[in-house]
C-alpha positions, 0 to 999 in steps of 0.5 A, spaced: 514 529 542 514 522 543 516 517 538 511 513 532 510 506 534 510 502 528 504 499 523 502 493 525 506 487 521 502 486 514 500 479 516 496 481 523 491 486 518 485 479 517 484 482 509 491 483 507 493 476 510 487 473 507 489 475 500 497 473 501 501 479 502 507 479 503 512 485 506 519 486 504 524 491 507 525 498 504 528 504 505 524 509 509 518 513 505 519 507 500 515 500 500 516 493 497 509 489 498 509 481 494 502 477 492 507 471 491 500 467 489 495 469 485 489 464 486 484 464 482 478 466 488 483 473 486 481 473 479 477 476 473 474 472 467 480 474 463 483 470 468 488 476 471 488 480 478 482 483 478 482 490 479 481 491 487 486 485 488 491 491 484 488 497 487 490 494 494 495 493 492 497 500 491 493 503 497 497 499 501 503 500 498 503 507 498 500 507 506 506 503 508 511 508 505 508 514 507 508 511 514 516 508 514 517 516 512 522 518 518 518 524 519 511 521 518 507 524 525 504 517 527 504 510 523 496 510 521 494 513 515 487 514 512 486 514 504 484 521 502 483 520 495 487 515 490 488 515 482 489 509 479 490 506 472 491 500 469 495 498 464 495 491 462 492 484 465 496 481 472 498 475 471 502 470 476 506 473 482 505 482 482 510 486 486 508 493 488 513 499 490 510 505 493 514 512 494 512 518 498 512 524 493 511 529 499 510 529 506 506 536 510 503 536 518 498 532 516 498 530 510 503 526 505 503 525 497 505 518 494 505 514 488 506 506 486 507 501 481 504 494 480 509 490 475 509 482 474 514 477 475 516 480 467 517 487 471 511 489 466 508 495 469 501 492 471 496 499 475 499 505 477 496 509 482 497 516 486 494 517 493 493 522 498 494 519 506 492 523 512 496 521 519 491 518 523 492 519 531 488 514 535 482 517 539 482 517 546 478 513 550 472 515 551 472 520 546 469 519 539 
């Protein structure tokens, strides 16, 4: 079998570079992900991060865990389904951590966490992710 090539650095993805996301180093099956900025075109009329900026932030920390894992079987993933719950305003800079909870064939269980510059748990999530292998060419 050969081996897994690496996902694409966080800053080649257009939508994640457009929001400002930054990736740091983790242990294998773990993520660390940084919005060191959060401008106001990111915000709601509280003003705090809106919603989606926070559920971006935890799919893609959970993706990047899941595919750091050392056995993951290929470094794309797709969202299967995601559970989120938010737990106060986000303010100012946020840090996600995702974690690989359970990694099968095909499929891997992860969690994340949202938490502002105070380290105050803003979202959670739990998500499942399908390894994804890139289609032949020619061939849908």
């Amino acid at each position: 079998m050969t081996e897994p090539t690496a996902p694409a650095p966080i800053d080649q993805i257009p939508f994640l570079r457009l929001l400002g996301l930054v990736q740091d180093d983790a242990e294998p099956g773990c993520s660390r992900l940084r919005l060191p900025q959060l401008r106001a075109e990111l915000c709601n009329l509280l003003p705090a991060a809106h919603g989606g900026v926070l559920m971006t932030l935890l799919d893609v920390a959970m993706a990047r865990a899941a595919t750091s894992h050392p056995d993951a079987p290929t470094r794309a993933v797709v969202t299967v389904e995601m559970s989120t719950r938010f737990v106060r305003p986000g303010r100012g800079p946020l840090r996600a951590e995702g974690l690989v909870l359970h990694l099968a064939a095909s499929l891997c269980t992860t969690e994340a966490h949202v938490f502002d510059a105070s380290g105050a748990r803003v979202a959670s999530a739990m998500g499942t992710f399908k390894f994804w292998r890139a289609p032949r060419r020619g061939i849908d």
